[in-house]
C-alpha positions as CSV (number, residue, x, y, z in Angstrom):
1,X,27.9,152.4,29.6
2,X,31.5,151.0,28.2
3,X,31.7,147.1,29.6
4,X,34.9,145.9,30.5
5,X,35.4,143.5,27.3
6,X,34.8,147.1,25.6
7,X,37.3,148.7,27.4
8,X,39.9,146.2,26.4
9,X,39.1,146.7,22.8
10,X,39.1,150.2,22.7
11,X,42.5,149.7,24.6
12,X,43.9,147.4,21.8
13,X,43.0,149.5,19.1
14,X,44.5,152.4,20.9
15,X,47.8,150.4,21.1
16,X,48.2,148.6,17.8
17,X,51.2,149.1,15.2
18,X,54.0,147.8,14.3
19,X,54.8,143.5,15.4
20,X,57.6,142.1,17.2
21,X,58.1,138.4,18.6
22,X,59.9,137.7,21.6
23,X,62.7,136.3,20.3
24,X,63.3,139.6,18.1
25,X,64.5,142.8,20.1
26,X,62.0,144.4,21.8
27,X,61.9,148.0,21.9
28,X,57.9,148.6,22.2
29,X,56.8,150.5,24.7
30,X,54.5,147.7,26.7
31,X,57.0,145.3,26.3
32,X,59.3,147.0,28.7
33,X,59.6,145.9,31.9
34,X,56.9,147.4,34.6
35,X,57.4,150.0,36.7
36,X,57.1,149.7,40.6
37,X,55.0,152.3,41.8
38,X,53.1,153.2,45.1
39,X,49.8,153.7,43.5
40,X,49.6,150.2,41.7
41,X,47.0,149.2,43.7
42,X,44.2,151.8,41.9
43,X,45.5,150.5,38.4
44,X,42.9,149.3,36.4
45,X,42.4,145.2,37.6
46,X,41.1,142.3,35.4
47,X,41.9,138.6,36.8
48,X,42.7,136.9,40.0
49,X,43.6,133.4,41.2
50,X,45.2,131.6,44.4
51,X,49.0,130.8,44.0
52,X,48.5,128.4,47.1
53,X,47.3,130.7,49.7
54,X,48.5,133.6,47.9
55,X,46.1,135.8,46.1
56,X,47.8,137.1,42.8
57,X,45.8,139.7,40.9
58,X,47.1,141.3,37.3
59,X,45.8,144.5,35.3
60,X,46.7,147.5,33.3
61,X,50.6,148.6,33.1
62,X,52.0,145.2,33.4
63,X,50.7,145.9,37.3
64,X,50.9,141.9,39.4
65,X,49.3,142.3,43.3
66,X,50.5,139.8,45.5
67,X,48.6,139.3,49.3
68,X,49.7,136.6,51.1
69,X,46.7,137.4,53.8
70,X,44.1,138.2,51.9
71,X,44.3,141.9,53.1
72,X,47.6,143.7,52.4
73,X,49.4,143.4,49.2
74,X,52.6,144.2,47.0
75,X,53.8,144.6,44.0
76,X,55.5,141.7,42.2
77,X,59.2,142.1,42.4
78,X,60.1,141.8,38.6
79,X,57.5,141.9,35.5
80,X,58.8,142.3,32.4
81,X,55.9,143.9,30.0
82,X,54.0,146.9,30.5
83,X,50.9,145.7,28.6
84,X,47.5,145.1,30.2
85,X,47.5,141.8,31.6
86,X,43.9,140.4,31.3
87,X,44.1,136.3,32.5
88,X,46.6,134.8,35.2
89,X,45.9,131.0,36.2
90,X,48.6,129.2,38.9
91,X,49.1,125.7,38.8
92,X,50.7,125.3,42.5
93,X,52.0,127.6,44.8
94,X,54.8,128.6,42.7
95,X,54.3,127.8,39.3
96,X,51.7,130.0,37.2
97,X,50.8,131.7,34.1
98,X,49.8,135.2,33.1
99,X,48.5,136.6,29.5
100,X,46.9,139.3,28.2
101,X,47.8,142.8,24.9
102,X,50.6,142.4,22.4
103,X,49.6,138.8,22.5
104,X,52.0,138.6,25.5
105,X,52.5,135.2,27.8
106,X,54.3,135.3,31.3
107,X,55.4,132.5,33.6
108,X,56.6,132.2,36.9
109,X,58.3,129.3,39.2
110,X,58.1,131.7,42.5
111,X,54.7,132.3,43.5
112,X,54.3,135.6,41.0
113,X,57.1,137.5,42.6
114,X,59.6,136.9,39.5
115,X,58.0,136.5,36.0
116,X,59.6,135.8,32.3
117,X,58.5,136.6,28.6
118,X,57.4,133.6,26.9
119,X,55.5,134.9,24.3
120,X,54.5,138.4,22.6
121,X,53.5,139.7,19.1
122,X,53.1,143.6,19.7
123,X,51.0,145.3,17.0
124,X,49.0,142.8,16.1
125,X,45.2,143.0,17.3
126,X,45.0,139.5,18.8
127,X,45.4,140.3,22.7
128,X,44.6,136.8,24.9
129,X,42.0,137.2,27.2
130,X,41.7,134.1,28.6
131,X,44.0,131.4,29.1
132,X,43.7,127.5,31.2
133,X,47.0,125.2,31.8
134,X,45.8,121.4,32.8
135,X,49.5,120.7,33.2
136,X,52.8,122.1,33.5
137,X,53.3,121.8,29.8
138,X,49.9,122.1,27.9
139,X,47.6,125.0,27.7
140,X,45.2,126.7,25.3
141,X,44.9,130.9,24.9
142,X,42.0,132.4,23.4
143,X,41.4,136.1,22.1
144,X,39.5,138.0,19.4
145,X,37.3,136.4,16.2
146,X,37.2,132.7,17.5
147,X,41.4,133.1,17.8
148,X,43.1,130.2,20.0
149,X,46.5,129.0,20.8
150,X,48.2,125.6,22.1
151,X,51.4,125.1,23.7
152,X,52.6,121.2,24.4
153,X,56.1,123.0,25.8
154,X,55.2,125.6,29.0
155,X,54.0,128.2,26.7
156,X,57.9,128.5,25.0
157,X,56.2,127.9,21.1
158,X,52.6,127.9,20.6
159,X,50.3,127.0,17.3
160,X,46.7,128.4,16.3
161,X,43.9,126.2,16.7
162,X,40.2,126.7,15.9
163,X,37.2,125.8,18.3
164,X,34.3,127.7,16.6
165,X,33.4,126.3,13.3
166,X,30.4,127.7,10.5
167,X,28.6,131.0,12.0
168,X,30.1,130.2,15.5
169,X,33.9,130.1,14.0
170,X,34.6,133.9,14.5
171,X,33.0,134.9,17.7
172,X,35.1,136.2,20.2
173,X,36.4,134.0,23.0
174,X,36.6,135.8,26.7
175,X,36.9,132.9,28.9
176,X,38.5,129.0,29.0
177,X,38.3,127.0,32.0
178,X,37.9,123.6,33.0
179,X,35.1,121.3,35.4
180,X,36.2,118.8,37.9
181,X,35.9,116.3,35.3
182,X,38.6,117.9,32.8
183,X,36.5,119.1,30.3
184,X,37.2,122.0,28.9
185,X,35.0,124.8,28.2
186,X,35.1,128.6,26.5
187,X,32.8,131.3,27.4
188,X,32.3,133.4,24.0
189,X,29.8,136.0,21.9
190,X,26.5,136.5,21.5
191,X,26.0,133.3,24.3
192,X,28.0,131.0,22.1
193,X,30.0,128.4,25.0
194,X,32.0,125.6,23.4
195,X,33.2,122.7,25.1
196,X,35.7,119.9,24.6
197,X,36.2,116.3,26.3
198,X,38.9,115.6,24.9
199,X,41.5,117.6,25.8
200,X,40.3,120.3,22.9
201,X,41.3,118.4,20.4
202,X,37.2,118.7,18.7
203,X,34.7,121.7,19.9
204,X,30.7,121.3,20.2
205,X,28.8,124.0,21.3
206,X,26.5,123.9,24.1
207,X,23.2,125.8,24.2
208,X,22.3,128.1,27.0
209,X,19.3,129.3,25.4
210,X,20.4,133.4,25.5
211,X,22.4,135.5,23.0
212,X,24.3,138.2,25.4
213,X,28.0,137.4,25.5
214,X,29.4,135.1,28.6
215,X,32.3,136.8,30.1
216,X,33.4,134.1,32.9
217,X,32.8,130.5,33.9
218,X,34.1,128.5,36.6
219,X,33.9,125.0,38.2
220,X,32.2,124.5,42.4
221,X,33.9,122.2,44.6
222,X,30.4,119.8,43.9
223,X,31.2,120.2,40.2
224,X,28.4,122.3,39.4
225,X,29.8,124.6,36.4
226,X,28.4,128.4,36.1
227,X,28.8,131.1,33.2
228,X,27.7,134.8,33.7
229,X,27.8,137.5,31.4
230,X,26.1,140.2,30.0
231,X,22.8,142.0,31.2
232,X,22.9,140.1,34.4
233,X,23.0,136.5,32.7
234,X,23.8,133.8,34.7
235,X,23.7,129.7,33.4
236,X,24.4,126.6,35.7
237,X,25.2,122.7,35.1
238,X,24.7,120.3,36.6
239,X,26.1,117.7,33.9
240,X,29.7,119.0,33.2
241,X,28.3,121.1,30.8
242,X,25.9,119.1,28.6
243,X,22.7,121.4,29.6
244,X,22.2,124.7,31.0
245,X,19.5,126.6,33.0
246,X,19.2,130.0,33.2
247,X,19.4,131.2,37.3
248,X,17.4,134.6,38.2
249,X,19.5,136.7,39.3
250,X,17.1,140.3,39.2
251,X,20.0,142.6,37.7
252,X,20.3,143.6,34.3
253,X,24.2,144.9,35.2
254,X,26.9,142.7,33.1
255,X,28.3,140.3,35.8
256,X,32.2,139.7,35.1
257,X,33.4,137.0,38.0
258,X,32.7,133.7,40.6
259,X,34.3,133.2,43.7
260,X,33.2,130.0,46.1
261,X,33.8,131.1,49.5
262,X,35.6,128.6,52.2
263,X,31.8,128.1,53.7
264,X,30.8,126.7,50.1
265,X,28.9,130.0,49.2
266,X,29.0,131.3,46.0
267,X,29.7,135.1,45.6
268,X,29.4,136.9,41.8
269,X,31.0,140.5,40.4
270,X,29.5,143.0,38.0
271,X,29.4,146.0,36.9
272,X,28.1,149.0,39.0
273,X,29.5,147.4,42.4
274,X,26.9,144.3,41.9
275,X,27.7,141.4,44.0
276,X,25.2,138.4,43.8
277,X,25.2,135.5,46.8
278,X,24.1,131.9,47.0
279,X,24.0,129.4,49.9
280,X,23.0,127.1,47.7
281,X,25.4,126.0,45.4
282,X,24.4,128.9,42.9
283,X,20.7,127.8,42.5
284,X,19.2,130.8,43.9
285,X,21.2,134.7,44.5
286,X,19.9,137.6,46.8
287,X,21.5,140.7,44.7
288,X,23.2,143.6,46.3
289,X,24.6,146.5,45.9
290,X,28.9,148.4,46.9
291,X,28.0,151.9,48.3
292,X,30.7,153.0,45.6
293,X,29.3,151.6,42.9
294,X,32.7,150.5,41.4
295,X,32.6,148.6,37.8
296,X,33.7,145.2,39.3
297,X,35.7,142.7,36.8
298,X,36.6,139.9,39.4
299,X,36.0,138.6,42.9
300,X,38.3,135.2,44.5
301,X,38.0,134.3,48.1
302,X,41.1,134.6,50.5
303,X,40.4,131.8,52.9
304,X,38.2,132.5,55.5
305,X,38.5,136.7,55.2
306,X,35.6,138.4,52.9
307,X,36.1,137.9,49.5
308,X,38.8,140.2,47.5
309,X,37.1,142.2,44.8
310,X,38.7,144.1,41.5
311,X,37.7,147.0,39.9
312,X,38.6,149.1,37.1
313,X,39.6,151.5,40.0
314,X,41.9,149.1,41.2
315,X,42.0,146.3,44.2
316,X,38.8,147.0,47.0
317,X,39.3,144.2,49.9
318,X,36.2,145.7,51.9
């Protein structure tokens, strides 16, 4: 079975030659602007988040999905790359950030309808899978082989930083996000998860006490932090991050997103169409099965509607 952090590899390598900055001309093929088309709905999905109320959801093809209900949605009006988008993150209802191959960065000041190039280095094998603003101005990026980026401007220049150091210094990084206390935290390889307090300027890493990669980690509204991943792994905190127990969650399917519903529940993706639910703040999860058995990569809630799920057949809202 080909996982979806696979599948993005295998799509990088497929893609790489050549390199080209975004303040060079840019004739490569994904950094064209993307096409509108009526089927962008069943292109492959990878990342969700609320611009307000809006749900924005990126993928393959330089594809953005904007819903401003939770059930219907459009294509963005104006994207300028066609390469897989794999991370978007909004700070406000309008102002919001998007990353993912040919090292490429987006931004938008109109709720996702509109974006611009900020950064891109095509050809080079260092795609960003995750990224996390805690301000308009300053954000970090993470890829491949413990690779991480700052920006201090809004994502216009951007310098390498490391967070791994020793035998964690090279693992690949798949996830940064933040708890309600501000520190920051990156989900990584072979169960490594690193975490900063101060801003990232210095890494530790905390011990979850599994080796399968973590693929996602988010923050509850209580400030209890959980990381899923591989082989139906699941870890929560309830010391932002400090210690980690394992939660049963009886699948071995990789689980690839968290969404906290509007009644406080706690709803989690994987693959095979595996959705996992708590009602209790993601102590305990009754498994489940989609009747389609999609390969699931991220679930968000839309208000008080069922939550929206992606796929790598594209956007299911049922």
């Amino acid at each position: 079975m080909i996982f979806i952090r696979q599948l993005i590899l295998i799509l990088l390598v497929l893609r790489a030659a050549g390199e080209a900055t975004a303040a060079e001309p840019l004739h490569w093929p994904s950094l064209q602007p993307a096409q509108r088309v009526a089927n962008a709905a069943e292109a492959p999905l990878l990342a969700t988040a609320l611009a307000g109320k809006r749900v924005v959801a990126v993928g393959d093809h330089g594809v953005v999905l904007l819903s401003d209900d939770g059930a219907n949605f459009r294509q963005a009006k104006s994207v300028p790359v066609r390469a897989m988008l794999t991370t978007v993150q909004f700070l406000d209802a309008r102002r919001g950030y998007a990353a993912g191959h040919d090292g490429v960065v987006l931004g938008t000041q109109d709720g996702g309808e509109t974006w611009s190039l900020l950064r891109a280095t095509p050809g080079v094998e260092q795609p960003v899978l995750s990224l996390y603003f805690d301000g308009v101005e300053h954000g970090f990026a993470v890829g491949l082989y413990g690779w991480a980026i700052e920006t201090h401007d809004g994502g216009r220049t951007w310098a390498e930083r490391h967070i791994g150091s020793g035998d964690d210094a090279d693992r690949h990084l798949y996830h940064v996000f933040a708890s309600r206390q501000g520190t920051l935290l990156v989900a990584g390889e072979a169960g490594a998860l690193y975490r900063s307090s101060d801003g990232g300027a210095t890494w530790s890493v905390a011990a979850v006490g599994g080796k399968g990669s973590l693929w996602y980690g988010t923050a509850l509204a209580d400030g209890t932090l959980l990381v899923c991943g591989m082989r139906g792994h699941l870890y929560r905190s309830r010391d932002d991050g400090q210690t980690w127990q394992e939660v049963r969650t009886d699948t071995t399917q990789s689980l690839t997103g968290v969404a906290q519903m509007a009644d406080r529940s706690v709803v989690v993706a994987g693959m095979s169409g595996t959705v996992l639910r708590s009602s209790d703040g993601g102590a305990t999860f009754t498994p489940a099965q989609r009747p389609g058995r999609e390969p699931l990569t991220a679930v968000i809630a839309a208000g008080a509607k069922p939550p929206v799920f992606l796929s790598l057949a594209g956007l299911l809202v049922r």
